[in-house]
N, C-alpha and C positions, 0 to 999 in steps of 0.2 A: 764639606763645610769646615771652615777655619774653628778653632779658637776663638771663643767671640768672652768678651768683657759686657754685659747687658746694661745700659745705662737707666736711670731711672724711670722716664719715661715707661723703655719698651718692659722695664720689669713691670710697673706698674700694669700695664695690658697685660702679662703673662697671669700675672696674679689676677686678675677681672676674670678673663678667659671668654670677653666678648666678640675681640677680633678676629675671626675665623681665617685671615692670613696668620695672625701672630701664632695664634694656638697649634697650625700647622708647621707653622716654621720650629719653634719650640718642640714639638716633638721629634721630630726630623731632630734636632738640635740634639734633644735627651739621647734619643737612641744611637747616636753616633758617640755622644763627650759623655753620656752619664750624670754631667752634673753640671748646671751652669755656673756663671761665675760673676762676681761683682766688685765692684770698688766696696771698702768698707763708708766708702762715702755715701755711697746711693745706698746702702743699708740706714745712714745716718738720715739721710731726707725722707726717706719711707716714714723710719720710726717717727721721726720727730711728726709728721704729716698725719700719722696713725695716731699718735699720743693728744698731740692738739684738737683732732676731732672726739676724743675719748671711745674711741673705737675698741672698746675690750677683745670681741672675738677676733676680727681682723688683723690684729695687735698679738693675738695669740699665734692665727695661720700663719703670720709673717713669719714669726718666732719658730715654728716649725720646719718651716719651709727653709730659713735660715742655717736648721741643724744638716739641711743633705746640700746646701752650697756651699762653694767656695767662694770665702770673701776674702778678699787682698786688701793688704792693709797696705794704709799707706805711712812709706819710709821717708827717709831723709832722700835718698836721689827722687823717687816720683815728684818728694816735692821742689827740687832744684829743676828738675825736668818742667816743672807747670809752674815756675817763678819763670824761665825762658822763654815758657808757650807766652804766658800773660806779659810779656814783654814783647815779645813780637807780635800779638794781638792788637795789643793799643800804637805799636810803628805802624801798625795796617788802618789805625783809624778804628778800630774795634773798640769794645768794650766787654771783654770778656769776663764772664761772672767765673767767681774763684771754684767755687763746684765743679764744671764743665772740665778747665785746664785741670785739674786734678787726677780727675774723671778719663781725661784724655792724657794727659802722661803716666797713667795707670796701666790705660789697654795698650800707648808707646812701649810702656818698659817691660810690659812681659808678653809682648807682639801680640797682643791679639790684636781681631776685628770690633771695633765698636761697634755694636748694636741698638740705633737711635731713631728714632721718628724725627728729630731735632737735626737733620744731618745739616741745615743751615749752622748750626750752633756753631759744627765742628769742620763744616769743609776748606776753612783756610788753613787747619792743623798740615803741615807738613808731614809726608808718612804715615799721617795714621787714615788705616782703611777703616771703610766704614758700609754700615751693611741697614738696610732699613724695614725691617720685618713685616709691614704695613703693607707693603704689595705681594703681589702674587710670587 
């Protein structure tokens, strides 16, 4: 199993621990990498997601869960990288939301695989693999 980058989405199901594919995959995932990894972005739509519902304890797990991941921030080239994706998005007729290209020149620049339910989102990204934890 690759290097995967977990987008919000599939984090989101990780954290529930409803979908009995995700929760499989995800372990499979731990016991091989130790420690999953995120855009500091999808840390940002979580909190903000968890804040707006005043979600205290869930707001706390995240918080936790936060201290044994790796979050990648994002730099000046990711975001030159996702100024390029969002440009060739809209030449495609797209309308790409600024999250996503972010999101996705995140998991471009430090090779990983995206890990998304949303793989619509991202299948016109050029290069970037993508993994969708939802099936078997």
């Amino acid at each position: 199993m690759d290097a995967a980058l977990l987008d919000t989405d599939t984090l989101n199901e990780v954290l529930k621990r409803k979908n009995a594919n995700v929760v499989h995959h995800a372990a499979d995932y731990l016991a091989q990498h130790g420690q999953f990894a995120i855009s500091s972005i999808t840390r940002y739509e979580l909190l903000r997601g968890l804040k707006e519902k005043n979600a205290a304890s869930q707001l706390a797990r995240f918080q936790a869960f936060c201290q044994n991941t790796t979050i990648l921030p994002v730099i000046d080239d990711i975001l030159e990288e996702a100024v390029d994706l969002w440009v060739a998005g809209r030449k495609l007729g797209l309308a790409p939301k600024d999250a996503d290209v972010i999101i996705a020149a995140t998991a471009l620049h430090h090779g990983r695989t995206l890990v998304t339910g949303n793989t619509a989102h991202f299948a016109w990204v050029p290069g970037l693999a993508l993994d969708n934890w939802r099936g078997p």
